[in-house]
C-alpha positions in Angstrom: 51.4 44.8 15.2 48.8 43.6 12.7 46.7 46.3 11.4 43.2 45.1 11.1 40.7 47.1 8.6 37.3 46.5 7.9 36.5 45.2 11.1 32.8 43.7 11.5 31.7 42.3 14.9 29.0 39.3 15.1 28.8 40.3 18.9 24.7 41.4 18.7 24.3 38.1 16.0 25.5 35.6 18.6 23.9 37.5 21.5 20.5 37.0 19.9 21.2 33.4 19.2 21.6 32.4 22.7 19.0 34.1 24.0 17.0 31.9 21.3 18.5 28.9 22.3 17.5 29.6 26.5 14.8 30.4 25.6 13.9 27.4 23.6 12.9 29.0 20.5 16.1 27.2 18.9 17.2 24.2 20.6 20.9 23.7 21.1 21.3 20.9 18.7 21.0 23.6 15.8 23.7 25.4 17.6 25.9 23.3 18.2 26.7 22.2 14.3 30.8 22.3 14.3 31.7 20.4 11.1 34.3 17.8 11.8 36.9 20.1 9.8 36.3 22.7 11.6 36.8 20.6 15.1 40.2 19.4 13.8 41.0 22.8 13.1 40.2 24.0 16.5 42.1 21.2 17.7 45.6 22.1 15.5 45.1 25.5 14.6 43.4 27.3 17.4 44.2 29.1 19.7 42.7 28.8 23.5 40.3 31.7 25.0 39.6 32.7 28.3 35.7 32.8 27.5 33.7 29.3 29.0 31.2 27.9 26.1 27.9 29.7 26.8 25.7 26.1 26.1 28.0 23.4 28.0 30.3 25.4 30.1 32.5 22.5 30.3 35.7 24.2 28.4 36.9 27.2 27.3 36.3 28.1 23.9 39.0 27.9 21.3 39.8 30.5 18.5 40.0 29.5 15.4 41.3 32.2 12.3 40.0 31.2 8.7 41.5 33.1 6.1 40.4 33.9 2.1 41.0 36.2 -0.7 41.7 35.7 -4.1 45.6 36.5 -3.8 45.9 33.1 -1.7 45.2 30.8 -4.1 45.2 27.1 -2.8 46.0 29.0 0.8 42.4 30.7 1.0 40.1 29.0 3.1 42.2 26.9 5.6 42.9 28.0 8.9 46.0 29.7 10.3 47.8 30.7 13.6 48.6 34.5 14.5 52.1 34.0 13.8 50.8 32.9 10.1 48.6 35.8 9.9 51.3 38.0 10.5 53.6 36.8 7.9 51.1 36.4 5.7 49.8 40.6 6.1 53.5 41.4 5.3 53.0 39.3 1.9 49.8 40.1 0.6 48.1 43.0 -0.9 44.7 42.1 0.8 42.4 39.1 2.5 40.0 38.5 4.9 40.2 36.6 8.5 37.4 35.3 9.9 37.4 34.6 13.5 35.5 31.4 14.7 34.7 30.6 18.1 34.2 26.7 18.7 33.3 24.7 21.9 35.2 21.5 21.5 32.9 18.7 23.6 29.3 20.3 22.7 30.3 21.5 19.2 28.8 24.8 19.8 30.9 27.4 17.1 30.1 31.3 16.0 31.8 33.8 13.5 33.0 36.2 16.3 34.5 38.7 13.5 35.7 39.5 10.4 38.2 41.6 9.6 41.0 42.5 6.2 44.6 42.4 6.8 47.5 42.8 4.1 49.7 45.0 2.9 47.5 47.1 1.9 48.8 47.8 -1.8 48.0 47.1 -5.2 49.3 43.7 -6.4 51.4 43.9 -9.1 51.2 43.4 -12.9 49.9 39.8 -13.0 52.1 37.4 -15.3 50.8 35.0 -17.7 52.0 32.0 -19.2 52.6 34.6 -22.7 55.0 36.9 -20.6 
């Protein structure tokens, strides 16, 4: 079991922006703004959820994790599976996941959450080149 701290949800954020967009105060074409990276990482990396999009409604939305922190080095910001996140909380003292949900054929996407994972402990002495 991962143990998530620091847990922030977007839930009210996305909430408000789709009652802007059926409304018509925003028009969907601003929310639906998926980078192409981001789609291929839905594609490879994500994982499927049991929510429809809330613009199209013509697939389920896909999960995609993002992870950073300084202790990842040329790992922090790229996109990971559970089963990565998991190893990866065993290894390191401390990063942050962000959770992004992405509609696949409109394009639609939102941070759902954001949340620390890691061991939790101090990284040790840091070596240099000298030592």
């Amino acid at each position: 079991m991962i143990n998530q701290r620091q847990v922030v949800d977007y839930a009210l954020q996305r909430r408000a922006l789709l009652a802007e967009v059926r409304s018509g105060r925003v028009g969907s074409y601003e929310a639906c703004d998926a980078s192409p990276y981001l789609l291929r990482a839905a594609k490879f990396h994500g994982r499927a959820g049991d929510l429809p999009c809330p613009i199209c409604r013509q697939e389920p939305l896909t999960l995609v994790s993002w992870v950073y922190g300084d202790e990842l080095k040329h790992v922090a910001g790229s996109a990971r599976s559970p089963e990565e996140l998991a190893r990866m909380a065993g290894l390191f003292a401390e990063f942050t996941v962000y959770d992004v949900e992405v509609c696949r054929a409109c394009h639609w996407n939102h941070l759902v959450r954001s949340y620390v994972l890691g061991t939790g402990e101090p990284a040790g002495p840091r070596r240099t080149a000298g030592r």
